[in-house]
N, C-alpha and C positions, 0 to 999 in steps of 0.2 A: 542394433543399437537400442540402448533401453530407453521407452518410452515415460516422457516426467508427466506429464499431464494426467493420467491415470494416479496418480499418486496425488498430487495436487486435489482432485476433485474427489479422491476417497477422505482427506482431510475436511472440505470445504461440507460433503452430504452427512459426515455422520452427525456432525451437529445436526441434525435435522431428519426424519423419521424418512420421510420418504425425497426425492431429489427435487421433485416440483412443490416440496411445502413453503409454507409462506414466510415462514423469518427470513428465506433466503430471498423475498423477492421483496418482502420488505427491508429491509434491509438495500437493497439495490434501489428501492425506491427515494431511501436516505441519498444513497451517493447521486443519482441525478435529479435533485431539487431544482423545482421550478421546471421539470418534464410535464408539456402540457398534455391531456388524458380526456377520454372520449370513454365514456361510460360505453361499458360492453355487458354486464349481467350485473345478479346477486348468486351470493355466496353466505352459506353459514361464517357465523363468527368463530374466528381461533383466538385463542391467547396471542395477545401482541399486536395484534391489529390496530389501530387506531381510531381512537373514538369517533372522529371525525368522518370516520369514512361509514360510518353504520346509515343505513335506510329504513329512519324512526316510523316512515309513514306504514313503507313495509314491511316491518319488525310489529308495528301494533296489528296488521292485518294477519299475518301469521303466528302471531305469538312468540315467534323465538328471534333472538338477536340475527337481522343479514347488514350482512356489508356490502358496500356497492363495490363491484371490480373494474373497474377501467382499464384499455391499454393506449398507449402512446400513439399522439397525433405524428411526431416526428423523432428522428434517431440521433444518437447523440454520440458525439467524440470522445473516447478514453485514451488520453495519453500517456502512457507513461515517461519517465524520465531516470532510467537506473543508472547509476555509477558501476563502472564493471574495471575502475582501478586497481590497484593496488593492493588497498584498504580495505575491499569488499573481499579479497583473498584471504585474507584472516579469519579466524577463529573466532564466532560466537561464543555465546556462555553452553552451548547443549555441545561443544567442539566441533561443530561442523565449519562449512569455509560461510565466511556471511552471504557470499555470492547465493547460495543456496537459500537462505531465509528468503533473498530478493526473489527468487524466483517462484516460491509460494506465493508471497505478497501477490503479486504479477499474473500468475497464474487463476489463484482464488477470483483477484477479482475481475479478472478477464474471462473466467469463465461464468461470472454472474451477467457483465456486457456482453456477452456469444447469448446464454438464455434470451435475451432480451434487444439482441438483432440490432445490438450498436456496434459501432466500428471500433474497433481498437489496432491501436497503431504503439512503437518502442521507439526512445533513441536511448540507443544506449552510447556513452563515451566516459571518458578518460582524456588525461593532460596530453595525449596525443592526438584524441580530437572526436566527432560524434558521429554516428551513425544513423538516421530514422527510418525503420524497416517501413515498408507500406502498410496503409489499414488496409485489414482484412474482418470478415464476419464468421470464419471456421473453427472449429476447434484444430484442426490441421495446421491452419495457419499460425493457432496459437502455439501448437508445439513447437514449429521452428519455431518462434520469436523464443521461448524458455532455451532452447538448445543455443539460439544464439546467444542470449546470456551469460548462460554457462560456459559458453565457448571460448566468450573474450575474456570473462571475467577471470577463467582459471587457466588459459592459455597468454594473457596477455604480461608484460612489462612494465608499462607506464601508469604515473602513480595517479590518484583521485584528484578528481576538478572539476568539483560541484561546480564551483561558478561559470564553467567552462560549460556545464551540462544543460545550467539551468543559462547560459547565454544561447547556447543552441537552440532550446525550448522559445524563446522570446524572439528569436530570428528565423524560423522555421514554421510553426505552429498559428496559425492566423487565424483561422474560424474558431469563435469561441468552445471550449472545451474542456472536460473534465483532465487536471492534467495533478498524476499521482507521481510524486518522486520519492524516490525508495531512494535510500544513500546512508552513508554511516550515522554516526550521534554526536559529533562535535559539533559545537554553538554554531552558530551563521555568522559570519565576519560581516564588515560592511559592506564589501562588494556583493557577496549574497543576497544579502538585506535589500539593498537598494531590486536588483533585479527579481527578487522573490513578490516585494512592493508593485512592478511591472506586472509580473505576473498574472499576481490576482484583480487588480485589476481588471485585467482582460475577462480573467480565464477562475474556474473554480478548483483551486489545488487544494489538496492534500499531500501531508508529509507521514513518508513510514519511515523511522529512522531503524538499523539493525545494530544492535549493542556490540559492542567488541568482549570479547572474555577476560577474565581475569587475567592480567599482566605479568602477576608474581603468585600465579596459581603453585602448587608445590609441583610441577612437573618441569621438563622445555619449553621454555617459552622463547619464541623469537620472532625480532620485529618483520613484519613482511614486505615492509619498504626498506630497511638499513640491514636487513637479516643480522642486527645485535642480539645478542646472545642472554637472555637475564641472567645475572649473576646468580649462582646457587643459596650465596648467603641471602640474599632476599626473597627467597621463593617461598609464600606463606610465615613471612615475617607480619605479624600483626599490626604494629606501630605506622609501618610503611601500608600495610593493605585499608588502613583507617585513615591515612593521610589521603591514597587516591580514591576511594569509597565519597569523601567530604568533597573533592576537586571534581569528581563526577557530579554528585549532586548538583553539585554547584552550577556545573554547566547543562547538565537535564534542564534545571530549573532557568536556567538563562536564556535557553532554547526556546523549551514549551512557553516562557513568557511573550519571547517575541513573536512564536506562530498566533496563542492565543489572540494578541493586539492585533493582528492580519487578519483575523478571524480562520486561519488555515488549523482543519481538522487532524487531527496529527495522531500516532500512536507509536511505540516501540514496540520493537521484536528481538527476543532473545532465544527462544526457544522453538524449538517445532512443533509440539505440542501445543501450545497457547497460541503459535500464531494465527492461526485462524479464528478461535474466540478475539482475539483481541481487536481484528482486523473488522469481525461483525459489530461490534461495540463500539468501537471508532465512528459506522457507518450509521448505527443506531442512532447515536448522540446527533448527530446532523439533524438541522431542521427541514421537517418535510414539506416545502415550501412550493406552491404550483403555481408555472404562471401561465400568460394565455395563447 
């Protein structure tokens, strides 16, 4: 059986020269803000680092910029929350199944939590119901949890139920924790809302949403919950691809309003290429906020 995780982390290093370089660990240091840190050495400065962490006393004694390096007093919880309905069985915009974009998402950043010796734990569900694999610290362990992904997501029947996933998360998940839901790009109804509102609260989310492909692309298009057929005559009709283009927008923008107001860090994925730029970008803009 072909192994996903090797692919995942050839995505995740080549943005970065060597696999212990620092965007990646800055960057991870974005997604657990408020990780309290016990100074451990100095270090030359790289591009990207943060102003804040440089040691001026130490930098005027040696003359050249060091940063201070710190590692973590204590370890922290990554939870995911993936949708592995229906809906995630569909086709992205690069034509793969969306279940797959999830599992980059998932992957990348589970194997930033594996470098850094935090726990990471899944639940994956659907409108039939959820599943939370246990936390584990391996990259072994990471690979089942992708496999099982994969598994439900493109073996499974029953259609998406965010609210269902993210009820799960709210009834299950108790010690505070970074909790990432990966799920389609349709706006949050109110039942979402209110329990997404729960959430954060508690817990530090972010949202990855994964784009759907074009509807009336000029090829077969078919829905993958009604298996409806697109008609021919609208396939690459302009008039029609400008009308859903505007209703997209419309709800992208109605989405990222509501996560902005939550303060939930958010990003889209369409492509496999970009997913992983987008993913560190996401994690960048976070503020890197340390408590005690």
């Amino acid at each position: 059986m072909t192994s996903l995780l090797p692919a995942v982390a050839s995505r995740l290093f080549v943005h970065t020269r060597l696999a212990s370089a620092h965007p990646l660990d800055g960057a991870y240091a974005s997604l657990v803000r408020g990780r309290s840190m016990d100074f451990e050495d100095l270090r030359d400065y790289q591009f990207g680092d943060d102003v804040r962490d440089v040691d001026w006393k130490a930098t005027a004694r040696h003359g050249e910029l060091l940063v201070k390096r710190s590692r973590a007093r204590r370890m922290h919880s990554v939870v995911f929350a993936v949708d592995t309905g229906l809906h995630m069985a569909s086709l992205s915009p690069d034509e793969r199944p969306k279940f797959e974009l999830a599992i980059l998402a998932v992957g990348a950043i589970g194997l930033l939590a594996h470098r850094h010796g935090d726990d990471v734990s899944v639940i994956v569900g659907d409108a039939s119901g959820s599943r939370r694999l246990p936390a584990r610290r391996s990259e072994g362990a990471l690979e089942l949890t992708l496999r099982a992904i994969r598994d439900r997501a493109r073996d499974g029947s029953a259609p998406s139920d965010r609210a269902a996933l993210l009820e799960s998360v709210v009834g299950t998940v108790k010690r505070r924790s970074i909790v990432v839901v990966v799920a389609g790009e349709e706006p949050l109804d109110e039942r979402e809302d209110r329990l997404l509102r729960r959430l954060q609260a508690q817990h530090d989310v972010l949202w990855v949403a994964v784009r759907d492909a074009d509807p009336i692309a000029p090829r077969d298009a078919v829905d993958a919950r009604t298996r409806w057929v697109v008609p021919a005559h609208l396939r690459g009709d302009r008039r029609v691809a400008a009308e859903i283009a505007e209703r997209r927008a419309r709800d992208d923008a109605e989405r990222d309003a509501l996560l902005d107001r939550l303060e939930v860090s958010h990003t889209e994925l369409a492509h496999a290429d970009t997913a992983v730029p987008r993913i560190l970008r996401m994690l960048a803009r976070r503020p890197r906020v340390r408590g005690s």
